[in-house]
N, C-alpha and C positions, 0 to 999 in steps of 0.2 A: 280479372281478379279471381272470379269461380276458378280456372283452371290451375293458375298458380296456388289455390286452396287443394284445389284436390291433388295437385303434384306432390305440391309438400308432404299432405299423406299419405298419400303413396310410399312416398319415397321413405317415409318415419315407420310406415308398417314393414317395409321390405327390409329397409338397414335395420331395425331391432326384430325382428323375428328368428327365435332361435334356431329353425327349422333352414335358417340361409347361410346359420355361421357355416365355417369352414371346419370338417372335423379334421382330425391329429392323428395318421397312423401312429396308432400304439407303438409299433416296433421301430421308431425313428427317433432322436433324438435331435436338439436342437441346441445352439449355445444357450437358450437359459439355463440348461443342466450343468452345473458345473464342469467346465473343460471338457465338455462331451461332444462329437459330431458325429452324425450321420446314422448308421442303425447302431442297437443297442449291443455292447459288447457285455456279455456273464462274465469272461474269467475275470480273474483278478491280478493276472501274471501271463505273459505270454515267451516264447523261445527267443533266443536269439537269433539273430543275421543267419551268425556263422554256424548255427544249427541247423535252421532253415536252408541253405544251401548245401550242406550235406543229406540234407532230404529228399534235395532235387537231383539228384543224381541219375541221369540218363531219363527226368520228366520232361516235359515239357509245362503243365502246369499242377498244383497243388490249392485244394478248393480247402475254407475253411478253415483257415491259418489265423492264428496269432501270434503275433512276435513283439517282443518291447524293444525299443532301440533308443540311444539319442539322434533327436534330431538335428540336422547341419544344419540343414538352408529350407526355406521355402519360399514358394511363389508371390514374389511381392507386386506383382499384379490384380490376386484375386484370392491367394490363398488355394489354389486345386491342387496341386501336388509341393512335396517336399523332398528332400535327401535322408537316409537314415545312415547312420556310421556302420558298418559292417564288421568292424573290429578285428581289419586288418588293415587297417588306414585308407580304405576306397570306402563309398556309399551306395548304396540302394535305392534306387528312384522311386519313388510312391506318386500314385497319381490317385486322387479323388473317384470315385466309379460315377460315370454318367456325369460329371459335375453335378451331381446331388447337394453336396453340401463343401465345404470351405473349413480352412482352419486357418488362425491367428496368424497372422503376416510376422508376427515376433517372436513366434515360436522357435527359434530355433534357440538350441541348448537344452531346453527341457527332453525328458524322457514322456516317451508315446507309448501306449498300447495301441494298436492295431490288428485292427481282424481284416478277412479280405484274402485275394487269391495270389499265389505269387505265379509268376509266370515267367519261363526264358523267350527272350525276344528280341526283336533288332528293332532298333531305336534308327530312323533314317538322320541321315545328316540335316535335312531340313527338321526335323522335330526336335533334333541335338540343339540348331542353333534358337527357334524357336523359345526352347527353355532357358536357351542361355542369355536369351533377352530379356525372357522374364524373371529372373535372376538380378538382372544390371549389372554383367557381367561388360567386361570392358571388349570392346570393339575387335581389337586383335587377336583375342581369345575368343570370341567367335567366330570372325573368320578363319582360326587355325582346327575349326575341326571341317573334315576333308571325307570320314569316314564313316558308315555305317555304325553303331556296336551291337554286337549282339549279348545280349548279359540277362542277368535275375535281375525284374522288376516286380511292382507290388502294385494291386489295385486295390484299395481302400475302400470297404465299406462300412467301416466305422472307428474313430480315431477317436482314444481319451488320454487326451493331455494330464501328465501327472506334477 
């Protein structure tokens, strides 16, 4: 009985003592901020696709980017990456950085701000189909990609849904 008295407080000093909470980096954000993820983005407007890719011309990466886009599709497994429209009827891959943080599985249609690095890069075939699983993309259409791409993708570190 003594022991189970002294566990209990134990346990009541350690779970309420402020000194155990968990602190919040500052510069991160979290879905309770209104349509916010991952770190804090300042601007209030970011470039487009097809700006952004005229940027990249003969880069290989571009740090410190923001861009608005709408968004197509996202991962309805988990929310880590989505499509952006590029505004010449293809999309732009975005993947979450580190899987740090997630966005709304139902997000697609809405317009994103997006900070984060773009990069040219080759997407392997198994990573192509990979996504294309996590999409729910039908069977056949995945098996018909065959081929590396090498294209402008985006790594996300921080996305506010508008």
């Amino acid at each position: 009985m003594k022991k189970g008295i002294v566990l209990l407080s134990l346990t009541y000093l350690f779970a309420c003592n402020p000194s155990t909470e968990k602190k919040v980096d500052a510069t991160m954000q979290t879905e309770t901020i209104a349509n916010s993820y991952g770190e804090k983005i300042e601007k209030q407007t970011g470039i487009t696709v097809a700006a952004l890719a005229a940027q990249m011309q003969n880069k290989a990466a571009l740090e410190d980017m923001v861009i608005e886009a709408k968004i197509t599709e996202v991962c309805q497994e988990m929310g880590c990456w989505m499509n952006v429209e590029k505004g010449d009827g293809t999309q732009m891959f975005i993947k979450m950085k580190d899987h740090e943080f997630f966005v709304p599985k139902d997000a697609a249609g809405k317009i994103a701000l997006i900070s984060g690095t773009a990069v040219m890069d080759t997407m392997s075939v198994e990573d192509q189909k990979h996504y294309a699983e996590d999409a729910h993309k039908p069977q056949a259409e995945i098996d018909a990609i065959t081929t590396p791409k090498f294209e402008l993708s985006f790594i996300a570190h921080g996305v506010v849904i508008k």
